[in-house]
ROZALO-867065 format. One record per residue: residue in one letter; x, z, y of N, C-alpha, C in turn. Coordinates in steps of 0.02 Angstrom, whole numbers, padded with zeros to 5 digits, always signed. Layout:
<atoms>
AXZYXZYXZY/...
</atoms>
This chain:
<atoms>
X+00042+00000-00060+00000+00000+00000+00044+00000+00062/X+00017-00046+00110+00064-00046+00171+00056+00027+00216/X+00094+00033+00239+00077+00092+00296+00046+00068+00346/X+00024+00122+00406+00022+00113+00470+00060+00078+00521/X+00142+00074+00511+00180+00064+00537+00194-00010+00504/X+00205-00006+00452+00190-00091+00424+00142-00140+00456/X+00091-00125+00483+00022-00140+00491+00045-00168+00557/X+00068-00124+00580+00082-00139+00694+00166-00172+00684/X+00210-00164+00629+00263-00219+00627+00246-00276+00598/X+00196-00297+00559+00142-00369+00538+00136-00404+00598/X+00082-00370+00638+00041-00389+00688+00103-00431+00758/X+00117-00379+00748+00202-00377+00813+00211-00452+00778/X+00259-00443+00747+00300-00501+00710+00270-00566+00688/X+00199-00562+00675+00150-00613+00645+00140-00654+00707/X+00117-00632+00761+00079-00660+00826+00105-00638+00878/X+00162-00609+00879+00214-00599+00937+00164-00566+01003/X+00114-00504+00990+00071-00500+01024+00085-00447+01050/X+00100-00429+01135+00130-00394+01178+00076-00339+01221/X+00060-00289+01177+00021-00236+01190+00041-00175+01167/X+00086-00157+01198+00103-00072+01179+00059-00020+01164/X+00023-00020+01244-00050+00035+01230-00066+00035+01156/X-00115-00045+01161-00151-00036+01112-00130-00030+01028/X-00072-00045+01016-00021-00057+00960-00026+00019+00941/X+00004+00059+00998+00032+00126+00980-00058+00172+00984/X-00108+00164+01019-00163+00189+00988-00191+00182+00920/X-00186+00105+00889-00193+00087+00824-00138+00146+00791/X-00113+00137+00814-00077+00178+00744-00080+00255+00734/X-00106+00271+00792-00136+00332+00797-00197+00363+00752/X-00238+00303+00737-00287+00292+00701-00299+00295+00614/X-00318+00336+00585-00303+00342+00509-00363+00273+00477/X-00346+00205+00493-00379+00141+00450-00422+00168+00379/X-00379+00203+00362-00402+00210+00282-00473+00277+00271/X-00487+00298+00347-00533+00340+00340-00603+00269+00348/X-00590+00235+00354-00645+00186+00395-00652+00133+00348/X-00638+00131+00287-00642+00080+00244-00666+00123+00175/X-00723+00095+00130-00752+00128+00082-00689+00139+00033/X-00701+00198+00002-00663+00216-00041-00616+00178-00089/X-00657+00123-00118-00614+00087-00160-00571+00041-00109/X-00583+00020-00061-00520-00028-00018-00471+00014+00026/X-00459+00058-00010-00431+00126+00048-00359+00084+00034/X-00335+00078-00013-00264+00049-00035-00236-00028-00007/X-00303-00040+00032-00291-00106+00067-00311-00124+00152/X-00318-00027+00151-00317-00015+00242-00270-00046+00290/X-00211-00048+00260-00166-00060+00343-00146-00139+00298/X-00180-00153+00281-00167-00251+00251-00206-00285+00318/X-00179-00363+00329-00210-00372+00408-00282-00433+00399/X-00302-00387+00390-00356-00400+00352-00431-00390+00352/X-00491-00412+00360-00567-00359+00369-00585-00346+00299/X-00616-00303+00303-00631-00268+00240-00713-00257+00244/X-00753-00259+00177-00825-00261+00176-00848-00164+00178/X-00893-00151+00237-00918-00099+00240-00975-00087+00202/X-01013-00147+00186-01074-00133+00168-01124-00172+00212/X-01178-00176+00197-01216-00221+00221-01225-00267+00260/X-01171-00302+00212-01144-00374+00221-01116-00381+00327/X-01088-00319+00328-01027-00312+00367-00957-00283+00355/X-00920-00301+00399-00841-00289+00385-00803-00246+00417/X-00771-00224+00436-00727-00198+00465-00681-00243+00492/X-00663-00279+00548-00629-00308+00577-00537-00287+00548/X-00521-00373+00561-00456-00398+00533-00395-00340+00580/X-00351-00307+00579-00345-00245+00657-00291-00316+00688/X-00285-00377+00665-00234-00423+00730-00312-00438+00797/X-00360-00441+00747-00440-00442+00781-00423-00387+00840/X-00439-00327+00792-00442-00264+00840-00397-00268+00913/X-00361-00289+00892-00278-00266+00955-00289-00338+01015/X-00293-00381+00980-00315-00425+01005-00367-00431+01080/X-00427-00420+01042-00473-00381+01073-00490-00328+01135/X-00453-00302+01094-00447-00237+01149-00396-00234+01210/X-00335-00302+01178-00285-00294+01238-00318-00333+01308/X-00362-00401+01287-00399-00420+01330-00469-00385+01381/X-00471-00336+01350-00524-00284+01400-00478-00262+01465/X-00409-00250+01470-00359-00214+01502-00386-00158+01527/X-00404-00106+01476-00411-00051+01499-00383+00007+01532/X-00409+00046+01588-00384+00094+01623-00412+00182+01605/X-00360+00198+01603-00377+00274+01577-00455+00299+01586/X-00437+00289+01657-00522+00311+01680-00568+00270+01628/X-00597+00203+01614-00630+00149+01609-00693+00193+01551/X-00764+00189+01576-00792+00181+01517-00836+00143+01493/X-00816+00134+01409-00834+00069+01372-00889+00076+01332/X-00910-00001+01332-00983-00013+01292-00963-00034+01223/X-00963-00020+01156-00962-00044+01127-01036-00086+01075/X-01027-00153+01055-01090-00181+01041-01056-00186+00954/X-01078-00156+00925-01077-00149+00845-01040-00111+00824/X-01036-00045+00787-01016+00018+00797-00972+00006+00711/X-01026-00038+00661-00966-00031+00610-00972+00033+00566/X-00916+00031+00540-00889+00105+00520-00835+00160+00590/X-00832+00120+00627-00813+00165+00692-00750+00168+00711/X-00712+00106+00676-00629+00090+00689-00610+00090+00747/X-00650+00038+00773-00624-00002+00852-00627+00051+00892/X-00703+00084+00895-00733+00137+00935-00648+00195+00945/X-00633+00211+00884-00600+00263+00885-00548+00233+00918/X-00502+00166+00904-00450+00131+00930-00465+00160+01014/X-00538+00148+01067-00537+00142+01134-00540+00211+01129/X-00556+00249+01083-00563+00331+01125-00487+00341+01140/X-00441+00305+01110-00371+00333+01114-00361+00285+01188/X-00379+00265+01242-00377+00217+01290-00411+00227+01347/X-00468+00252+01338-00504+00275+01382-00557+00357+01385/X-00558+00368+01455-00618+00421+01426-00678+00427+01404/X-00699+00396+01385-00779+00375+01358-00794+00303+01324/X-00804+00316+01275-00824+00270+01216-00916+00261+01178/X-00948+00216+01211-01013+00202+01193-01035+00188+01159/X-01050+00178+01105-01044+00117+01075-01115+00107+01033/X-01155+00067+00998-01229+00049+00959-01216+00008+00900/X-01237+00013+00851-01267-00002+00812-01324-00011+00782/X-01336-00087+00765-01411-00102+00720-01420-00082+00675/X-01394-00067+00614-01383-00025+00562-01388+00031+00550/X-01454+00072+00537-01439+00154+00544-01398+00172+00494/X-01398+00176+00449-01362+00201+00413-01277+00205+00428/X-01251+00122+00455-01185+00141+00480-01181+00158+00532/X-01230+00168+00561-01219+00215+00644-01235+00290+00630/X-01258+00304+00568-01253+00377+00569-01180+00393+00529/X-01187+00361+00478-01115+00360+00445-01043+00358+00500/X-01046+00323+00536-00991+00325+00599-00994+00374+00627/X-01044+00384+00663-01046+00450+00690-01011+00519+00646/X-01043+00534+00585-01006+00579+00542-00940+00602+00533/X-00906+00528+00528-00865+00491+00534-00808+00526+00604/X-00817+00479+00660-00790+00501+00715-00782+00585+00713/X-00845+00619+00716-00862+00682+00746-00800+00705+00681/X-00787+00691+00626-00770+00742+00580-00685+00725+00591/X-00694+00676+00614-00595+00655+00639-00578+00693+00707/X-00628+00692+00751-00603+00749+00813-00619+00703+00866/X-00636+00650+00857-00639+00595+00901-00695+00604+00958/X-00707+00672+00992-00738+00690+01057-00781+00637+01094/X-00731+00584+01125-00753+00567+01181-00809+00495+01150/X-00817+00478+01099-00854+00404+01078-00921+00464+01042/X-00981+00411+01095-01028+00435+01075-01066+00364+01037/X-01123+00397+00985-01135+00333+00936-01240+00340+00937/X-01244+00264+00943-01324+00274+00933-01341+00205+00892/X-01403+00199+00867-01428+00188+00813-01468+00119+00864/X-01480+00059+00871-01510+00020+00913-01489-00045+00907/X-01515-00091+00941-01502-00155+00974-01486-00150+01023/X-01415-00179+01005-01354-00226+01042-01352-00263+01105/X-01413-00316+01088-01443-00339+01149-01453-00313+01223/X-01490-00229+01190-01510-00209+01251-01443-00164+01271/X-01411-00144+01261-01365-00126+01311-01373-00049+01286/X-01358-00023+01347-01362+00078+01343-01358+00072+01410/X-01439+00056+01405-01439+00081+01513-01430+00128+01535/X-01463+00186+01503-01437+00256+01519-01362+00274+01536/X-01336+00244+01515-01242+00256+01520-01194+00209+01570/X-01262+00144+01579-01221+00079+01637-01223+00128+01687/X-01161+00091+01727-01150+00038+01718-01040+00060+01674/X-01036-00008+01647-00974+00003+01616-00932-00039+01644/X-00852-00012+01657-00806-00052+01644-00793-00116+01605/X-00802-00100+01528-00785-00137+01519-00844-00149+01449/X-00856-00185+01401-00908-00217+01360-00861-00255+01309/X-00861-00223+01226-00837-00270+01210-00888-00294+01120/X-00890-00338+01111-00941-00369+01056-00900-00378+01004/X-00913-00339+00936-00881-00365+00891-00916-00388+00826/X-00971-00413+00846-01003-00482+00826-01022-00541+00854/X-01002-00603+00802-01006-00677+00839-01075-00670+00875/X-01086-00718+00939-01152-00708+00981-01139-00784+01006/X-01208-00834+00997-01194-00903+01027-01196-00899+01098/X-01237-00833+01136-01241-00822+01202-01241-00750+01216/X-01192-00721+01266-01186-00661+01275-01257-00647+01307/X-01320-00596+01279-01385-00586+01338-01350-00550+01400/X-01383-00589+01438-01382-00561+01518-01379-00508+01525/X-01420-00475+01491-01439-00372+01492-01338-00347+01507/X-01340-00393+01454-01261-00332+01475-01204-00349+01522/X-01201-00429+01518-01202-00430+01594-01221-00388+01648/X-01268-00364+01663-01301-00327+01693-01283-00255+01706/X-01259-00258+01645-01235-00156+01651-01165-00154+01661/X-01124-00223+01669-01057-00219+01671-01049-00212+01761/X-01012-00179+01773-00984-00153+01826-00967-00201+01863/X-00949-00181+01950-00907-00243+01983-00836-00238+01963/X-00794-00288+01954-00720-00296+01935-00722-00275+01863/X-00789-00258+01801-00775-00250+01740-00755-00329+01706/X-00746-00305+01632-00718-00359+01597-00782-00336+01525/X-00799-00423+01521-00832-00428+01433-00789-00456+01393/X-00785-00438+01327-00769-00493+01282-00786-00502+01217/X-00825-00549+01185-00859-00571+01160-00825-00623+01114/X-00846-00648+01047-00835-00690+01015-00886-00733+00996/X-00880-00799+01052-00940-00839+01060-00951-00910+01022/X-00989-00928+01008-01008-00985+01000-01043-00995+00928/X-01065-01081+00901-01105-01081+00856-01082-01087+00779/X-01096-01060+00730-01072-01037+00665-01021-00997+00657/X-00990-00996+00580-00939-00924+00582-00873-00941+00628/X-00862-00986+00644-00777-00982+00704-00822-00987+00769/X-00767-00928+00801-00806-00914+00879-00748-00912+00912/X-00757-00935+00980-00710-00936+01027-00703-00867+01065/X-00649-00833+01056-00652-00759+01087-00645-00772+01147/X-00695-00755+01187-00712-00777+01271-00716-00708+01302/X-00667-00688+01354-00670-00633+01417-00697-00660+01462/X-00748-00628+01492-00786-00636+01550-00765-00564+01599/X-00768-00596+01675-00774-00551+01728-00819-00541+01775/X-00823-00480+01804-00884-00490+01849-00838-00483+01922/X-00877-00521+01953-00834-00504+02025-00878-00555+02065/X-00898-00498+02126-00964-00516+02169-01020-00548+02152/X-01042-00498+02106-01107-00527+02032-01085-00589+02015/X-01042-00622+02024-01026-00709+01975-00990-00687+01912/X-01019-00704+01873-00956-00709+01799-00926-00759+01809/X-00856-00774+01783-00806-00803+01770-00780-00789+01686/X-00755-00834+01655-00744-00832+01589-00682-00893+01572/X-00673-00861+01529-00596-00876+01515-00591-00872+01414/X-00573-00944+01381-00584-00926+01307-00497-00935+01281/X-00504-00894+01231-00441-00894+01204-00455-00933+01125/X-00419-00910+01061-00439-00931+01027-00492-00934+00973/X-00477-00962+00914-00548-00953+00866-00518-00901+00816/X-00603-00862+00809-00589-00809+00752-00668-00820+00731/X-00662-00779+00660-00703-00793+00636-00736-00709+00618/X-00804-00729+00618-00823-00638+00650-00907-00648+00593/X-00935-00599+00575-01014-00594+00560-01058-00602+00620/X-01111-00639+00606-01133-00632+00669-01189-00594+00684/X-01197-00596+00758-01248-00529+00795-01317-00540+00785/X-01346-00480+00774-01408-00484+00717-01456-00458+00769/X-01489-00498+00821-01549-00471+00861-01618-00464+00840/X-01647-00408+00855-01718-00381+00830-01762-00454+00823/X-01802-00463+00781-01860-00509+00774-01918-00499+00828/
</atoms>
């Protein structure tokens, strides 16, 4: 089994990808609490792994990736849109002070929650919902980040993102999506796509 440290010398060395913060928060992170029991031995592999109902746990070159494009600031607090088993979430609590985050899935939004709370992980709070709508109660945010494919980011969260926040999203139609950062600045978004990844996609209420 690879280590932790294997995992962030992969990533480093694989994609020559220049994020300290977020590198050295990942590794802060115990992977193998966040992956079902039997794939525990294939936690720090760079790799997504199946949580259960027919979702994954993101690839962590995904994760770092991701998260280096939010450019988060200590202060910053974040929306997260698909909660997972509670990897990523935990990745931004090590980044910022407040971590939001929803899930469609009750079961893995209570399971995360369990989860987080029983690792020490304070500052990420977890609720049970659609994605779509945001967490108005908590807008407006810094920063918003989606870690399911979406052919169109809804407006709503647009909406709750802050002036000078950052979205980022993995957009477009079928499983390869273009990982697209959006900004807000003087209510105009601006957007900017990097490359293709391939993600499950976002499951809005009927």
């Amino acid at each position: 089994m690879n280590s932790p440290q294997d995992m962030i010398l992969d990533i480093k060395e694989k994609y020559n990808l220049d994020a300290p913060k977020v590198l050295s928060a990942m590794l802060s992170v115990p992977r193998e609490e966040f992956v079902p029991r039997g794939y525990r031995h294939m936690a720090y592999e760079d790799m997504p792994i199946p949580i259960g109902f027919g979702q994954t746990i993101s690839q962590p070159y995904t994760v770092a990736y991701m998260t280096n494009l939010l450019e988060l600031s200590k202060d910053a607090k974040v929306l997260e849109i698909g909660t997972g088993s509670g990897y990523q979430a935990a990745v931004l609590s090590q980044l910022v002070d407040r971590v939001f985050t929803i899930e469609r899935i009750e079961p893995l939004a209570h399971s995360a929650q369990e989860r987080l709370e029983k690792l020490g992980y304070t500052n990420v709070e977890v609720k049970a919902g659609q994605g779509e709508e945001g967490w108005k109660e908590k807008a407006p945010f810094g920063a918003i980040i989606l870690t399911a494919g979406v052919g169109k980011v809804p407006k709503t969260l647009f909406d709750q993102l802050k002036e000078g926040g950052v979205l980022v999203a993995p957009v477009g139609i079928g499983a390869d999506k273009k990982m697209t950062k959006f900004i807000k600045k003087k209510g105009k978004i601006s957007q900017k796509q990097y490359g293709i990844f391939h993600f499950v996609p976002f499951v809005e209420e009927n």
